[in-house]
C-alpha positions as CSV (number, residue, x, y, z in Angstrom):
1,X,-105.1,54.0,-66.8
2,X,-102.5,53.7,-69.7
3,X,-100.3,50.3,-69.9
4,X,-97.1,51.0,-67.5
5,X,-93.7,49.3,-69.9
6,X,-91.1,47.5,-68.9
7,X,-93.0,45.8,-65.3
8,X,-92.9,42.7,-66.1
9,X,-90.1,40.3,-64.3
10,X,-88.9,38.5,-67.3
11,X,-88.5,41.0,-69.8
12,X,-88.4,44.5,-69.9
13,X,-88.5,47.5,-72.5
14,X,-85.5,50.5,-72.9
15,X,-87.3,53.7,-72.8
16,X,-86.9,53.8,-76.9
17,X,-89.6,50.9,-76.8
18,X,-87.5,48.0,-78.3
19,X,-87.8,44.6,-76.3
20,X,-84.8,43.3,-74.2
21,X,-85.2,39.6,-73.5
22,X,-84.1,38.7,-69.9
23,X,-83.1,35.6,-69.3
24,X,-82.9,36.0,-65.1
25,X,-85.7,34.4,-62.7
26,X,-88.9,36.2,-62.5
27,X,-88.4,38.8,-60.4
28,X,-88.6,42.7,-60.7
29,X,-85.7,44.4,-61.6
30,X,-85.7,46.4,-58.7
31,X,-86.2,44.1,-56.0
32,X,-83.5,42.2,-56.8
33,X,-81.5,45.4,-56.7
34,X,-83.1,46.4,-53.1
35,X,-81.8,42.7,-51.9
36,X,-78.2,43.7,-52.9
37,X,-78.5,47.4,-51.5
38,X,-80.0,45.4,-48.3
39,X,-77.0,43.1,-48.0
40,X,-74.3,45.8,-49.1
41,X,-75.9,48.5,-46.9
42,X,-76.5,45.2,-44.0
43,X,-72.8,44.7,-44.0
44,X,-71.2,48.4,-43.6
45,X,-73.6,49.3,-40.7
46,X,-72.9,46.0,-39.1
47,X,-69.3,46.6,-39.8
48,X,-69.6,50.4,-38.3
49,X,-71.9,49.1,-35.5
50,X,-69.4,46.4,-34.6
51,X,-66.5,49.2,-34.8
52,X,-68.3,51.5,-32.4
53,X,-70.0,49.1,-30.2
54,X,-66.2,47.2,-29.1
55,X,-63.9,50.3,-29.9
56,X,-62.3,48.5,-32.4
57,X,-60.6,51.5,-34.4
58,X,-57.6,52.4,-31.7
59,X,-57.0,48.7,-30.9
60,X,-56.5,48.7,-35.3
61,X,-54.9,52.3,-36.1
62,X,-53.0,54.9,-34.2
63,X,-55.2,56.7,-31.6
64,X,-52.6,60.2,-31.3
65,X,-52.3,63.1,-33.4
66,X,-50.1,62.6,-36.1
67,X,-48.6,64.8,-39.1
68,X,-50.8,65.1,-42.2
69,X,-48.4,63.6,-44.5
70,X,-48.2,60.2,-41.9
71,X,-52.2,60.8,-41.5
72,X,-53.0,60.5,-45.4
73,X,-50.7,57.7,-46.0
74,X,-52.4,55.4,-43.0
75,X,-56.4,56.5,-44.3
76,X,-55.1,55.8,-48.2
77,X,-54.7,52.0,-47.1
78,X,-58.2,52.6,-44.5
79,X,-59.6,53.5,-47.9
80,X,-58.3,50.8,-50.1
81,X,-59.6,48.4,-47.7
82,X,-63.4,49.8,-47.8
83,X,-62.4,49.6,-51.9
84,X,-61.2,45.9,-51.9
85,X,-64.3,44.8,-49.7
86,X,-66.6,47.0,-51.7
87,X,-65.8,45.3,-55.2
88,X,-67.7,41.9,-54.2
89,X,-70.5,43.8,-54.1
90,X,-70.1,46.0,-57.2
91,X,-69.1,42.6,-58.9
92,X,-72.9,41.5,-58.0
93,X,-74.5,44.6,-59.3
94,X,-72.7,44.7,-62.6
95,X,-73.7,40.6,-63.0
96,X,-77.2,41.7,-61.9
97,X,-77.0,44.4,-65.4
98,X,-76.0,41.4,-67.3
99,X,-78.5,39.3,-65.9
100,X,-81.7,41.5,-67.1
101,X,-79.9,42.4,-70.0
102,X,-79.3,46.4,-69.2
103,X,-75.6,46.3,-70.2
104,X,-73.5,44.8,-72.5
105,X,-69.8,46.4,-71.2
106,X,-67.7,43.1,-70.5
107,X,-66.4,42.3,-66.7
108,X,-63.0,43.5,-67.5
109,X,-64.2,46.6,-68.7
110,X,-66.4,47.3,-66.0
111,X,-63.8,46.6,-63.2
112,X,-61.5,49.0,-65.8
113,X,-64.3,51.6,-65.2
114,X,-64.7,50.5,-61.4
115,X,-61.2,50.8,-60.1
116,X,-61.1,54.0,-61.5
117,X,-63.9,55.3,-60.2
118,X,-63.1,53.9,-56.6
119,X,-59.7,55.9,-57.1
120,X,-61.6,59.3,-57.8
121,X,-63.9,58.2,-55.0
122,X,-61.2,57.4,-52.3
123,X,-59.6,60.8,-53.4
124,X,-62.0,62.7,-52.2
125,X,-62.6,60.8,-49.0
126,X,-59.3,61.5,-48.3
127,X,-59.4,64.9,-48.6
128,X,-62.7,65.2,-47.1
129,X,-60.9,63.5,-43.9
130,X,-57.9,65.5,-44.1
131,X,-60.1,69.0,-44.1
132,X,-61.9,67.3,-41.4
133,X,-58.3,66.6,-39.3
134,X,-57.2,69.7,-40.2
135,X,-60.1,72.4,-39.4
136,X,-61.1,70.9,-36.0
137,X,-57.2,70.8,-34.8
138,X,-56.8,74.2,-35.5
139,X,-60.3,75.3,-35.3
140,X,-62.5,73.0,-32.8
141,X,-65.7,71.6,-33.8
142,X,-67.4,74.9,-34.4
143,X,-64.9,75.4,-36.8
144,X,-65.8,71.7,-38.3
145,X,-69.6,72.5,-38.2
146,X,-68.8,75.9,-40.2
147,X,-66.7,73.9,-42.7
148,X,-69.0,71.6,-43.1
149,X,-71.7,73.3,-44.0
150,X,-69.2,75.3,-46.6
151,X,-68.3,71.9,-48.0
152,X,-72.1,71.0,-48.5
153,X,-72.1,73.9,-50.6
154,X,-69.5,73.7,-52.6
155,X,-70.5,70.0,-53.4
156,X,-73.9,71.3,-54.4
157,X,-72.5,73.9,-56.8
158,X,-70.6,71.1,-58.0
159,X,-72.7,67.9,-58.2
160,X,-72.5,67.6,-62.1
161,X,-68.9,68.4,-62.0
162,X,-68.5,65.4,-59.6
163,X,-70.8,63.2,-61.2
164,X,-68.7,63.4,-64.4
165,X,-65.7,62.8,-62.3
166,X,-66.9,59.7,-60.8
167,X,-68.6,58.4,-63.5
168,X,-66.1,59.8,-66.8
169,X,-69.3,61.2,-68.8
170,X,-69.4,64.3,-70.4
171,X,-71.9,67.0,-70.9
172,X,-72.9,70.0,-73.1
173,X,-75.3,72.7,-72.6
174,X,-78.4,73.0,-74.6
175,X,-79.6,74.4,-77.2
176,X,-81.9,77.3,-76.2
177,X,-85.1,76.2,-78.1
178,X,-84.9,72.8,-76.2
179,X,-84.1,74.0,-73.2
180,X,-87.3,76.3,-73.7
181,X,-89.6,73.4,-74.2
182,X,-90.8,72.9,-70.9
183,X,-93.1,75.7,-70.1
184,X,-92.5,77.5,-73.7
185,X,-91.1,80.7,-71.2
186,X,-87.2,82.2,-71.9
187,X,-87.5,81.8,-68.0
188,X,-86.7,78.3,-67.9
189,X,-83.8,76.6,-66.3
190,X,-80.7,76.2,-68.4
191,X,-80.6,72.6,-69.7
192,X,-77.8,70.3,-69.9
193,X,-77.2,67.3,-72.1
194,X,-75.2,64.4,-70.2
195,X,-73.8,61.5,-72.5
196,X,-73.8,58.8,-70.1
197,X,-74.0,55.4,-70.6
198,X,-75.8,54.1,-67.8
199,X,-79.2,53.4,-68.4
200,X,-80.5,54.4,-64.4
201,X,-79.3,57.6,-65.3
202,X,-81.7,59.7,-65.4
203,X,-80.0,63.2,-64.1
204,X,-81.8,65.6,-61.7
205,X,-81.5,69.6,-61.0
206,X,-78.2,71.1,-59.7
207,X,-76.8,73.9,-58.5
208,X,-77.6,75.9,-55.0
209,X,-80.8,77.3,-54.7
210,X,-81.7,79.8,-57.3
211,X,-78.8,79.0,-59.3
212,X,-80.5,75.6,-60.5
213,X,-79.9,73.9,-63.8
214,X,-82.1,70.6,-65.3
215,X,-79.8,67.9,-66.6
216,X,-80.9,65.3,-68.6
217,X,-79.8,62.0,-70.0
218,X,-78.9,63.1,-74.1
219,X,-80.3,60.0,-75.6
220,X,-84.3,61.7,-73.9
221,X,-84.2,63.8,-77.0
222,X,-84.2,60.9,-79.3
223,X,-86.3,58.2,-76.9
224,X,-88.9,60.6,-76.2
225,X,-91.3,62.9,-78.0
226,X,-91.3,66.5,-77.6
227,X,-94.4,66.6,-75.8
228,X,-93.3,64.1,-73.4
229,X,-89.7,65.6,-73.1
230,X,-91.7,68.9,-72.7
231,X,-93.8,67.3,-69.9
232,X,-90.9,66.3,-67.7
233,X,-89.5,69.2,-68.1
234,X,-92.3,71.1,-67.1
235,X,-92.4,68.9,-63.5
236,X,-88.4,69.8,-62.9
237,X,-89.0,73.7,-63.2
238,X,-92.2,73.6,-61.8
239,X,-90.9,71.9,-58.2
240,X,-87.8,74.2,-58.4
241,X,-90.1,77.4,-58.6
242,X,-92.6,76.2,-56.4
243,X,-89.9,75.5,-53.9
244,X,-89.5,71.7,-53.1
245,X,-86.5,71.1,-54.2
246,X,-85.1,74.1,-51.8
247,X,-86.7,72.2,-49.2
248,X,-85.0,69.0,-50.6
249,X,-81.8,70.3,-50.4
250,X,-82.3,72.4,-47.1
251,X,-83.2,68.9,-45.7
252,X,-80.3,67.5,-46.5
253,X,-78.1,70.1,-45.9
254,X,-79.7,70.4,-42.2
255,X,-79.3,66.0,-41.9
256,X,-75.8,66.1,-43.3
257,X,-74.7,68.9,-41.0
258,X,-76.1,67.5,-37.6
259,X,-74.8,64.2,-38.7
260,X,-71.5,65.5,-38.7
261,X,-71.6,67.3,-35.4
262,X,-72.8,64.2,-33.9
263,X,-70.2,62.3,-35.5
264,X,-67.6,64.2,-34.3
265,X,-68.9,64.7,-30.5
266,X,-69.0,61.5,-30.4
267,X,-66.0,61.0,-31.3
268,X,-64.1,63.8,-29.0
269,X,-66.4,62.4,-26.3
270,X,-67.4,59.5,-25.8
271,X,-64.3,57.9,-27.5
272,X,-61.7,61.0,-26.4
273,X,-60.3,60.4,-29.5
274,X,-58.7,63.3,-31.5
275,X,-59.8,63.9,-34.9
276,X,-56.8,64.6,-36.7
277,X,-55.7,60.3,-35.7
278,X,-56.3,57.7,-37.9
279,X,-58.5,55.9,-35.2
280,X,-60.9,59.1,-34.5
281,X,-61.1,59.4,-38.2
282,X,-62.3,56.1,-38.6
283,X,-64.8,56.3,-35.6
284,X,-65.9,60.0,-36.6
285,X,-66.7,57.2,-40.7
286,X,-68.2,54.5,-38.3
287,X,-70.8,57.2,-36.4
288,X,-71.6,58.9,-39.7
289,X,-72.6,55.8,-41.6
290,X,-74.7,54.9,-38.8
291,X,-76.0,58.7,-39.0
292,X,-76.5,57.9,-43.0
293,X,-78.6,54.6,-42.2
294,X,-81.3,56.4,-40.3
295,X,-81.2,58.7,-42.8
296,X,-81.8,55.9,-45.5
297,X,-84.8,54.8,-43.2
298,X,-86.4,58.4,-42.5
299,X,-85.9,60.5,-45.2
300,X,-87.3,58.6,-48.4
301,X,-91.0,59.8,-47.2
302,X,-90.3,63.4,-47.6
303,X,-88.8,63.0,-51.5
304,X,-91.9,60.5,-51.8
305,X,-93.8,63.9,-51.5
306,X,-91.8,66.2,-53.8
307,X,-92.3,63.5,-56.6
308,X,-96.3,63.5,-55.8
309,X,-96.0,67.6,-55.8
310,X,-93.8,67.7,-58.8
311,X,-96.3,65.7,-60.5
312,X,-99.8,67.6,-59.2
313,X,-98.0,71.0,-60.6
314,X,-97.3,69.1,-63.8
315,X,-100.7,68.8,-63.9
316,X,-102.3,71.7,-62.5
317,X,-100.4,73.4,-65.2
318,X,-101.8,71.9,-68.4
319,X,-99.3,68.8,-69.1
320,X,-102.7,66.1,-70.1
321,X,-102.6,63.1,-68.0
322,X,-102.2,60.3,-70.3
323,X,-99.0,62.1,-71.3
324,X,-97.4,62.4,-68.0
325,X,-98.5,58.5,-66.8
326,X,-96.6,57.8,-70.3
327,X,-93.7,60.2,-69.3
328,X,-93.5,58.6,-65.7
329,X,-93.9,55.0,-66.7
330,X,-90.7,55.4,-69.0
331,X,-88.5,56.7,-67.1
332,X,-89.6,54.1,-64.5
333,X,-88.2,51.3,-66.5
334,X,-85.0,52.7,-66.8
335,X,-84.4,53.0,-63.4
336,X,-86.6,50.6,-61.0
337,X,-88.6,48.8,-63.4
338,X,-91.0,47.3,-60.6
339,X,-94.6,47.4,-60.9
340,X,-95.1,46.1,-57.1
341,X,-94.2,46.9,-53.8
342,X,-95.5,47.3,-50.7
343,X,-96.2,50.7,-48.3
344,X,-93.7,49.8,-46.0
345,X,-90.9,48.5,-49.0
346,X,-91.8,51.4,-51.3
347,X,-91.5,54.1,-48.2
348,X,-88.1,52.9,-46.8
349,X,-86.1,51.4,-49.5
350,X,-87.3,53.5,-52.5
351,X,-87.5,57.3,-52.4
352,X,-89.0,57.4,-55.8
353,X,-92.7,55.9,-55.6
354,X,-93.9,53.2,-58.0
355,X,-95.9,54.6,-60.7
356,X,-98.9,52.5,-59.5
357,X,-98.5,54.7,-56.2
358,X,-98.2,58.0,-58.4
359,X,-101.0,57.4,-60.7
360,X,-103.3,56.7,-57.2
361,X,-102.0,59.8,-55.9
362,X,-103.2,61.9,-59.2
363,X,-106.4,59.9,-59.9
364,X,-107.8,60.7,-56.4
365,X,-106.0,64.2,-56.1
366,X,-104.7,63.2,-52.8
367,X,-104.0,66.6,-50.9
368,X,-100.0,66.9,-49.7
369,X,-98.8,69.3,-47.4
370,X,-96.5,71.9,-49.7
371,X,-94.1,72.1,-46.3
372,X,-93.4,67.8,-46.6
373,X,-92.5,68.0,-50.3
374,X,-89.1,67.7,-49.9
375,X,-87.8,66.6,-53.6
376,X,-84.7,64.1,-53.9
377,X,-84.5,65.0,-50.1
378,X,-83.1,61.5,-49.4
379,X,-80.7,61.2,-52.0
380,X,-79.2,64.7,-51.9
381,X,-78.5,63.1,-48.5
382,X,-76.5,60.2,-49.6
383,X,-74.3,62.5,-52.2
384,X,-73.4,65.2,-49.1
385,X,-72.5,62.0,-47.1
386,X,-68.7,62.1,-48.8
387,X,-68.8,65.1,-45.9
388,X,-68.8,63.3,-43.4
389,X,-66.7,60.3,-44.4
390,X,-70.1,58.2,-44.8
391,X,-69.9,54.8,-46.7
392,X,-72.8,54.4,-47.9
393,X,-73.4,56.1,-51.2
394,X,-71.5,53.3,-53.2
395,X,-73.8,50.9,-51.1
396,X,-77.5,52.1,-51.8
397,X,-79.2,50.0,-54.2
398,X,-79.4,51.8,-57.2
399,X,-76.2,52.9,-56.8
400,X,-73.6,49.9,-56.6
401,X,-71.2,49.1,-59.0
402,X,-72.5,52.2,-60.8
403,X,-70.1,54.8,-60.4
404,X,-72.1,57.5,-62.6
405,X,-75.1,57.2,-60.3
406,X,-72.4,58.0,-56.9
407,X,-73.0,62.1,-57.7
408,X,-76.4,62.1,-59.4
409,X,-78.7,59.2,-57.5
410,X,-81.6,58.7,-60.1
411,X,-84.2,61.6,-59.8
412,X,-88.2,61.4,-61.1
């Protein structure tokens, strides 16, 4: 087994090898990142849970239909509220950065950056929330459920495009004889080269199904070596053709979509509040978060086996070992840096295994069902949440106070 960089608690290593000294307590990276996302995520569901369980949202905000124009105006200052009590939290996140030395932006230009991004972000709430008011006044919720499910797809065949919205990178395509690396084929994926500064980013595979393209952090063609670039882009067209990330995004798309119908029923039911109020809005967030948190807790096992699948193909088809546990351990300390954790921490909290899990998994060719592999299953989840006026995709641990990561949650 090769050395695994950057898993140590009081120091860890950029993916271009260099040494930052970290002058935090001992502890992983990541855990003190899952202790935020446990007391960020903690507080929202409590907050929904305390919503639902005493009613709160008619006693706070009108509980009749009302004009869009009076609608949007009372959720804009809904939404500035989540924002305002959001920003602690993002305020811990960036000072956890500073802490292990992974940034070196200055607070007022992160909160420049954050605001911003919390702008874009409450923008599209809102007009999630408005479609949502309008479609199931005029249309019921079968006409919600349809538009839903048109929405998820649209915001697939636009993730990059709302990545770079939220988080103000930009991107370029490349060129062809990179882009060709991975399996040496003209039939690989277009590639696309995002300039983003966040170091967690580590970009993924967009697109709906058969209309996939790889993106890739920019700086990977300088901090890695072709072979290893070559290797990891072998694993992301190898679990697109094989299928698991259709069953990823199927997953979530099927999650998302029930989630919404069961917000809004419960809503129209239970609460006999309309939709298109301020108060059923809210309640239809509340249910939906809720919805979101088992997701959170159910859903990170499936991507756990699209990551072990994406690896085994990696492997199957020629990438050497040593390469990929190089390839693997890299990217890992960039975006978890954690060389511990248990079954039970790793399976709920983290849908990308450790790389001490990973290497187990290749070492003793552990056999995987094909139909479990679900790649990025979880986190597609959390990025189609927006749908249904979720709160938790700011919240998740790698994701707070990191606005380029709201879009694109890290990927293997």
């Amino acid at each position: 087994m090769i050395s695994q960089p950057g898993l140590t608690s009081s120091s860890s290593s950029s993916s271009s090898g260099s040494p930052v000294m970290c002058t935090g307590p001992h502890i992983a990276y990541g855990r003190m990142r899952r202790w935020l996302g446990i007391v960020y995520v903690g507080t929202l569901v409590s907050a929904c849970s305390v919503v639902l369980a005493f009613d709160l949202a008619p006693t706070i905000f009108s509980a009749s239909s009302q004009p869009t124009a009076s609608l949007a105006l009372a959720l804009t200052a809904a939404i500035l509220f989540f924002s305002l009590c959001s920003l602690p939290f993002d305020i811990v996140g960036f000072n956890i950065e500073r802490l292990y030395g992974r940034t070196t932006s200055s607070l007022s230009a992160f909160l420049a950056k954050q605001v911003a991004a919390a702008f874009r972000h409450g923008v599209i709430l809102l007009a999630m929330a408005l479609i949502a008011a309008s479609v199931s006044s005029v249309f019921g919720l079968v006409g919600l459920l349809i538009s839903s499910v048109f929405l998820s797809c649209c915001l697939l065949a636009g993730q990059l495009t709302l990545a770079k919205f939220y988080g103000g990178f930009s991107c370029e395509r490349a060129p062809d004889d990179v882009a060709r690396t991975a399996l040496e084929k003209p039939r690989s994926l277009p590639l696309v080269l995002a300039q983003a500064d966040e170091r967690c980013f580590s970009g993924g595979i967009v697109g709906l199904p058969f209309f996939e393209s790889i993106v890739i952090p920019k700086q990977w063609l300088v901090q890695f070596s072709p072979p290893q670039l070559s290797a990891e882009l072998a694993r992301r067209n190898l679990i697109v053709a094989s299928g698991g990330r259709f069953r990823g995004v199927l997953l979530a798309l099927v999650f998302t979509n029930i989630g919404v119908l069961f917000a809004a029923l419960l809503t129209t039911g239970h609460f006999t509040l309309p939709l298109n109020s301020v108060a059923g809005l809210v309640t239809m967030s509340a249910a939906f978060t809720l919805w979101s948190f088992v997701g959170l807790l159910l859903l990170p096992v499936f991507s756990h086996y699209g990551v072990y699948e994406a690896d085994r193909l990696a492997l199957e088809s020629g990438v050497d070992k040593e390469l990929l546990f190089q390839v693997i351990s890299k990217i890992d300390a960039d975006l978890e840096d954690e060389q511990e954790r248990t079954v039970a921490v790793d399976t709920i909290f983290h849908p990308v295994p450790t790389i001490a899990y990973r290497i187990h998994a290749l070492e003793q060719k552990q056999q995987i069902n094909q139909g479990m592999a679900a790649w990025q299953a979880a986190r597609y989840t959390i990025f189609l949440s927006v749908i249904g006026l979720g709160l938790l995709g700011r919240a998740v641990h790698c994701n707070a106070g990191k606005p380029e990561l709201w879009a694109m949650l890290p990927a293997d």
